[in-house]
C-alpha positions, -999 to +999 in steps of 0.1 A: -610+556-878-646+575-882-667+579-858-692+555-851-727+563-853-731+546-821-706+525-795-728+493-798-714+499-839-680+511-832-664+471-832-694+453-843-707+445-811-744+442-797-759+471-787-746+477-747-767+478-718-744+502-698-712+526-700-692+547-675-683+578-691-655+593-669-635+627-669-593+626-668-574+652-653-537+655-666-545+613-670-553+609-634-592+593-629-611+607-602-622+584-572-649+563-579-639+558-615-633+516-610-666+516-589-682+533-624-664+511-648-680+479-629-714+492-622-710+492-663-700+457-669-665+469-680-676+493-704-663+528-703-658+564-724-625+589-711-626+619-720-606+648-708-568+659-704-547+627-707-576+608-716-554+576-729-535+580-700-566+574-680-581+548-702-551+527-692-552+525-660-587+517-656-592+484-631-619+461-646-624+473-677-631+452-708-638+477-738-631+514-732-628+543-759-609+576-754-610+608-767-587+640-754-608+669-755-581+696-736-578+709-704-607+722-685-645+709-691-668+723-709-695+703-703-724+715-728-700+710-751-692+676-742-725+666-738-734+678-776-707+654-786-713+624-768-749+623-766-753+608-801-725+585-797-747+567-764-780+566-781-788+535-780-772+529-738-800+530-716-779+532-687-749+558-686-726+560-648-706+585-641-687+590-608-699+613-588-670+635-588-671+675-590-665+668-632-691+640-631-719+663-611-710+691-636-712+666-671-741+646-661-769+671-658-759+684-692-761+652-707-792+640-694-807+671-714-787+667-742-802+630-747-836+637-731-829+611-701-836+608-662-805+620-640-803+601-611-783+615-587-759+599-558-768+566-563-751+538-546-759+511-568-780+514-605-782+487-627-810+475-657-841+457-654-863+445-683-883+415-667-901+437-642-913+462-665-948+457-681-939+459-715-906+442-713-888+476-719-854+487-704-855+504-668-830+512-646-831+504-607-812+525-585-805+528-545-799+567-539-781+582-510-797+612-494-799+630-461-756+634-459-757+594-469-778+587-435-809+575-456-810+555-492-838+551-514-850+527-541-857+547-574-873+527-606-867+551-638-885+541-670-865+548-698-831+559-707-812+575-678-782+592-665-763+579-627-741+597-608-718+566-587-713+577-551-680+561-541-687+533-515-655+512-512-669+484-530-646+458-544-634+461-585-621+427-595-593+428-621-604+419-658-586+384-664-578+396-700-566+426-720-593+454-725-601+465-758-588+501-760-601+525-787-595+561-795-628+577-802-623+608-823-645+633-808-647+669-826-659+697-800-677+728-811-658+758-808-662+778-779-688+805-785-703+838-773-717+824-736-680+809-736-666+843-741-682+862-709-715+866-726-738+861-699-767+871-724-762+840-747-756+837-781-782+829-817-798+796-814-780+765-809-753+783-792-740+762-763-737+775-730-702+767-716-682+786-689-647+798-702-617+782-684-590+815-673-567+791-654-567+761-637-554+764-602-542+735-577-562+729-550-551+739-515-544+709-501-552+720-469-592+720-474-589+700-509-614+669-510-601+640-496-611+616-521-591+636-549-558+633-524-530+615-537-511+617-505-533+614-471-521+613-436-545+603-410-544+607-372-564+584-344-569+585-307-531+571-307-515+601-318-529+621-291-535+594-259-541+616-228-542+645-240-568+673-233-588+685-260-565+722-268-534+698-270-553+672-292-568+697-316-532+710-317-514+683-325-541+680-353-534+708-370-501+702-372-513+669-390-527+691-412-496+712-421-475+684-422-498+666-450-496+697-473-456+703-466-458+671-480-482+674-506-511+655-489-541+664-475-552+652-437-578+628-423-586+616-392-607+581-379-644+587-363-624+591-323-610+619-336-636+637-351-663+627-329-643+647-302-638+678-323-598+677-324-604+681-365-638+683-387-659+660-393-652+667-436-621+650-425-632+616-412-621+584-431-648+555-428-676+535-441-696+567-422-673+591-435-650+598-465-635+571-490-606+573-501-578+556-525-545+576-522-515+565-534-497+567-498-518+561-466-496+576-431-516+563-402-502+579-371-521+566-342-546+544-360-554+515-349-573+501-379-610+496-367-632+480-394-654+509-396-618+531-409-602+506-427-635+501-449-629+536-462-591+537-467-596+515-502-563+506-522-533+524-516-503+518-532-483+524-501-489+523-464-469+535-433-485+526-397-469+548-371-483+528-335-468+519-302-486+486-308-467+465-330-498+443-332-522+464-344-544+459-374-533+490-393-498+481-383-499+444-396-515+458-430-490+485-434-462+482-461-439+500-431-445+501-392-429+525-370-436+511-334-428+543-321-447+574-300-469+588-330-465+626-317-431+631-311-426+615-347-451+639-364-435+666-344-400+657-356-415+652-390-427+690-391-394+703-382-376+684-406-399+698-432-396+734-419-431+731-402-434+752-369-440+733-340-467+748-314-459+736-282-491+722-276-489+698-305-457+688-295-456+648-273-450+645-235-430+618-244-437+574-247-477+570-235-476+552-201-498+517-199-529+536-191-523+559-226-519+529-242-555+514-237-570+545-248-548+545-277-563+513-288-595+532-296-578+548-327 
């Protein structure tokens, strides 16, 4: 298959209105790439390491192309490439994932189009335009997501997808899957350590020495594939050095593991772990593929942010509890002394401040229900 000039041509189809273009790692999609796909109408480009990989497991998608360009990301590069290929998109979406933030400026330039940045919602508008032409309305998050703003962009444009939670409905039928050969310049001098540039037309890339794993201590949360969160119930009467404690411990257990650590709005609001850490419709969202909530009760304002996961283990003294009646597996058991028996079974070293005082009495118990 040749390239097409542009995707509207590559099946005979109208020209489109919108397209995600999204980045795979190794085949895994970064968070936010569903929320992308639909903010597109189903329309989506993968590119990167394990691109068909990727392009597969896409929710919602009814036409998507692929092209593996390597490891790493070169975005200038990238950019060149792709650029002609969305000429005639007004609207491009991207996630707003570290490879997104890095790609999207670069083709914004590349195509001479707006970049609008953080938006919560984007989508194109021709009626209310004067001339009839195509313009995209957005709703941008700024100020740490405490403020949003409507932003009208005349012309083509570029939007970053800040991950909200929102819903993606399955496509009822089969997407149309296409490999998109893609042929990326060679890297040159700039690639090479050549701060200085290169002759004319030379794109300016960064040159990939290794790729290193994150530590999953600090990593994002919304890249986790693993996440263990704690509440108010995995710490009920306790003061705030034995709380913060038993916190960190949370977060060595979840990289023993090979997870990374979260906590509800309790937790953070009373500074047993950072606020960087807190799952919620005011905090983090995430979609791991196993959720361990120790201590959480499952307040709407957490569960809002805890999105899809394949799995989910409630760990509660309250059988009833909302996180424990969603769970795939509830312990109804003391949430301490389990993560405490957890880190020594995993070679973890137990402080004895993290370590529980035993089952909560009645009194605990009401507290714990904050979560």
């Amino acid at each position: 298959m040749s390239t097409p000039d542009t995707l509207g041509q590559a099946s005979g189809e109208a020209p489109l209105a919108a397209v995600a273009v999204v980045v795979a790692r190794d085949g895994r999609l970064p968070h936010g790439a569903d929320e992308a796909v639909a903010e597109a109408e189903g329309a989506a480009v993968v590119v990167g390491s394990g691109a068909q990989v990727g392009a597969a497991a896409l929710a919602g998608a009814r036409h998507v192309w692929w092209s593996d360009t390597g490891d790493g990301l070169r975005p200038g590069a990238l950019a060149g490439a792709l650029s002609p290929l969305l000429e005639g998109v007004p609207m491009v979406v991207m996630p707003a994932s570290p490879d997104g933030r890095d790609l999207a400026p670069r083709l914004a330039a590349a195509g001479g189009r707006h970049l609008v940045a953080r938006a919560v919602r984007a989508e194109m508008v021709a009626d209310d335009h004067p001339d009839g032409a195509p313009m995209v309305r957005a709703t941008v998050s700024r100020l740490d997501d405490r403020v949003v703003v409507p932003v009208d962009v005349d012309g083509p444009a570029v939007v970053t997808l800040v991950p909200c939670g929102r819903s993606v409905a399955p496509a009822t039928t089969a997407p149309l899957v296409e490999h998109l050969p893609l042929a990326l310049p060679p890297a040159g001098p700039a690639d090479s350590g050549n701060h200085a540039g290169g002759p004319p037309g030379t794109i300016l890339d960064p040159q990939v020495v290794a790729i290193l794993e994150p530590d999953l201590h600090t990593m994002d949360l919304a890249d986790a594939t693993r996440v263990l969160a704690g509440g108010a119930g995995l710490v009920p009467g306790a003061d705030d050095r034995h709380a913060a404690a038993a916190f960190d411990l949370l977060v060595q257990v979840a990289a023993a593991l090979g997870g990374s650590a979260g906590a509800t709005r309790v937790a953070t609001d009373a500074g047993w772990i950072g606020y960087e850490r807190q799952i919620g419709t005011t905090g983090v969202t995430i979609d791991p593929d196993l959720y361990i909530a120790f201590g959480v009760s499952g307040a709407a304002q957490h569960v809002g942010g805890v999105g899809a996961p394949s799995h989910i283990v409630s760990v509660n003294t309250d059988a009833s509890s909302p996180m424990t009646a969603m769970a795939d597996l509830g312990l109804v058991t003391d949430a301490r002394e389990l993560l405490a028996e957890l880190a020594r079974r995993l070679g973890v070293v137990v402080p004895a401040a993290a370590s529980g005082g035993g089952p909560p009495t009645a009194d605990r118990r009401t507290e714990a229900a904050r979560g």
